[in-house]
N, C-alpha and C positions, 0 to 999 in steps of 0.2 A: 859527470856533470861538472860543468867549470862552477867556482860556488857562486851562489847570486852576490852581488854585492848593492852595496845602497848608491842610488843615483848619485856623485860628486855635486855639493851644494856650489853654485855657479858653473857648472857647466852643462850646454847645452845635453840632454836627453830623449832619447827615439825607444818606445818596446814596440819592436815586431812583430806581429799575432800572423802564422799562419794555421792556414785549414789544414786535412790531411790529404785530402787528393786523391788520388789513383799513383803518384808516381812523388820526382821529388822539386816540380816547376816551380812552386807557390814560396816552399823553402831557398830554392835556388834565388830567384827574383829577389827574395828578401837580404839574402845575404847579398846580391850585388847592392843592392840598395846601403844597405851597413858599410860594403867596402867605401862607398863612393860616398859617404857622409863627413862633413868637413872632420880636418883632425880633429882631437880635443873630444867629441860627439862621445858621450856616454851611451852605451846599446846592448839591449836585453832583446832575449826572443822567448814566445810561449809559441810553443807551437803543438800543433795535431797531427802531427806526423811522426810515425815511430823511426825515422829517420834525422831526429834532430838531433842528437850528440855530434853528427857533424859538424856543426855550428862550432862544436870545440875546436876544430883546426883552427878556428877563425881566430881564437882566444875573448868569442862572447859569451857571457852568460845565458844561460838557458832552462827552459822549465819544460818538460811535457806535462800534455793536457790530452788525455787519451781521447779519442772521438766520440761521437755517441754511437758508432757502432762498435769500435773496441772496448768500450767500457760494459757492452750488453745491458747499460740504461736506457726504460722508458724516454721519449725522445723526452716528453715535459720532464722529467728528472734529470734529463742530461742539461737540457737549456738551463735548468737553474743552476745545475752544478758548475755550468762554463762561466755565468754572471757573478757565481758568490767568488769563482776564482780569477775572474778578469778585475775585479772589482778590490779581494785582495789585493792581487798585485798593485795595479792601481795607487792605493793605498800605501804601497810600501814604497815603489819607489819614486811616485809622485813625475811621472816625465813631464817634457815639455809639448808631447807628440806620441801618438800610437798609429801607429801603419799596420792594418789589414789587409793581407793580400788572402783570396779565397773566392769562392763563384758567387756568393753572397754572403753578405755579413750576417753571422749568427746572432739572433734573437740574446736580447744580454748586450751587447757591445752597447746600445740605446742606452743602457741603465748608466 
């Protein structure tokens, strides 16, 4: 995992969030979206895809957030777990912007 780093105070910030999918679209999307962000654009991803260390080629920082069916959590105990840790993050690196790519937005992103 590339280490996380702290959002750069003045400059522009985007975190990522994809779903897990069936494949690897949601992820893909995201990173063109990261490539095409002006230069300068600080960019993190959490993702649900056990395909995300690829995002290392990118040189982005990265988090996995296992699904709620790879973590074999009750869905209500997974929805909490994905809001205490969107929310974390959040928290940490304060962006300017979160982009969700996914079929719908998981219960928690609201919070």
């Amino acid at each position: 995992m590339v280490a996380p780093c702290d959002m750069i105070a003045g400059m522009p910030s985007v975190v990522l969030v994809s779903s897990n999918g069936a494949g690897m679209g949601h992820l893909t999307r995201l990173l063109a979206y990261g490539r095409r962000l002006p230069e300068g654009t600080v960019r993190h991803v959490l993702s649900l895809s056990q395909a995300v260390p690829v995002v290392e080629t990118e040189g982005i920082p990265w988090e996995y957030l296992p699904s709620q069916g790879a973590s074999g959590l009750r869905p209500a105990a997974w929805r909490r777990l994905f809001a205490e840790r969107v929310s974390e993050l959040l928290g940490r690196l304060d962006p300017d912007v979160l982009v969700f790519d996914g079929t719908h937005p998981y219960s928690g992103l609201d919070r």
